[in-house]
N, C-alpha and C positions, 0 to 999 in steps of 0.2 A: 504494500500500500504506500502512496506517493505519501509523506510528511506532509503537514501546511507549508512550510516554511518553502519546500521544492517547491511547493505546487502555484503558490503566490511567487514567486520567483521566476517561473517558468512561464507564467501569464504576463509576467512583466515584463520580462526582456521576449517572447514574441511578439507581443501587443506593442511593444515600444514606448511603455507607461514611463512616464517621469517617478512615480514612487511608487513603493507594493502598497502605499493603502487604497490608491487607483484600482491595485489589482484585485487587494482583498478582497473589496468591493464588488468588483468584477465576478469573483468567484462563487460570491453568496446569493448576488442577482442573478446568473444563471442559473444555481444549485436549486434556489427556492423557485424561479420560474418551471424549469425542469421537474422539479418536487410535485409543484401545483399539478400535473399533465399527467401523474403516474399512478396506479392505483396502488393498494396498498401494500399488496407484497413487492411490486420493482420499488415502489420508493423506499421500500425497508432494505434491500438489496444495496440499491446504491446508496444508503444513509449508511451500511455497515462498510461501505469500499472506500468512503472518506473520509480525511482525515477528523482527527474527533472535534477537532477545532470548528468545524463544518456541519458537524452532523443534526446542530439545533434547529438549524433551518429548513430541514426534509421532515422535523417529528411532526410539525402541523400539517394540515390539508386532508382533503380527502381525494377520491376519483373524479377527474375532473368531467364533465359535460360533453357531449361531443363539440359543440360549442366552444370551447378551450381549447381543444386538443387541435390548434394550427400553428403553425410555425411562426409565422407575422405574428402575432397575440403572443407569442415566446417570445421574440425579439422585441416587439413594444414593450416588456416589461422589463426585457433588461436595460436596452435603453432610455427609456422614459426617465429613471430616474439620475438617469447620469449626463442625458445631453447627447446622446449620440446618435448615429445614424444607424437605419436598421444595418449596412451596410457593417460597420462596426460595429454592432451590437451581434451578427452572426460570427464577425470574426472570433471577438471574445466569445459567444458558446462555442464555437469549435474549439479553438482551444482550451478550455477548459475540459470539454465535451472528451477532447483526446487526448488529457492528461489523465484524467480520470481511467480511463476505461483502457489505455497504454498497455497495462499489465494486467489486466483481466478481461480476456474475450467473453466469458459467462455474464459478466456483466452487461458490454457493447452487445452481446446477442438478445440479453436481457430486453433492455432498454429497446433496442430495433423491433424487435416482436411486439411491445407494447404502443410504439409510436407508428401514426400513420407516417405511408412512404416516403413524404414530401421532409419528412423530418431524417431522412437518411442524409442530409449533408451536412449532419452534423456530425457525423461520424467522418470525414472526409478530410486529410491536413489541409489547413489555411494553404492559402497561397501568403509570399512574406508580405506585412505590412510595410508600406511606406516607412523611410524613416520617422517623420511626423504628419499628421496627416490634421487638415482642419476639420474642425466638427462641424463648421457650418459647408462645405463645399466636397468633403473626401477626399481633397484635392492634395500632393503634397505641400507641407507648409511651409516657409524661408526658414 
């Protein structure tokens, strides 16, 4: 199992965050979005493959709706509260998505079986980000 410390680490320097609380961040708004979307034995699966630092945020929720269960409505929740673009906001679930699941395929098959298709690229390596990139245009930034 990936430590927090690797794992916020590894969100940072791919994402190209100026600091791990960006990333922290980052990791807990995918986790609980992801959370929200799973019913209750994959969310207990994936609450037990994360680090413990992480795992508060998978104990709530229930089975989400079919209504919930899309991709966009995954990424508006992780970006919504940070300012980003869905565009970066898939980046950060992928990886997060595939730090996570790295070293356990039981999991990544878990999680796939439970989510409709459209949510298979999240299992997918980012392409590399920009070195910086702005939040209002995705465009690289000076």
């Amino acid at each position: 199992m990936i430590t927090h410390r690797h794992l916020v680490e590894e969100v940072a320097s791919r994402a190209r965050l100026d600091d791990t609380e960006a990333a922290d961040a980052a990791v807990h708004l995918v986790l609980a979005a992801l959370g929200r979307r799973l019913d209750p034995p994959r969310r207990e699966h994936l609450r037990q493959a994360v680090p413990a630092h992480e795992r508060g945020v998978l104990e709530q929720g229930g089975a989400a709706d079919d209504s919930d269960v899309r991709l966009d409505e995954l990424l508006a929740d992780v970006a919504r509260p940070v300012g980003a673009t869905p565009e970066q906001a898939l980046f950060l679930a992928k990886t997060v998505v595939g730090r996570i699941t790295a070293e356990d395929a039981g999991l990544e098959s878990d999680l796939r079986s439970a989510l409709p298709d459209e949510f298979g690229t999240l299992f997918v390596e980012p392409d590399v980000m920009p070195e910086r990139s702005s939040r209002a245009t995705d465009a690289p930034a000076p």
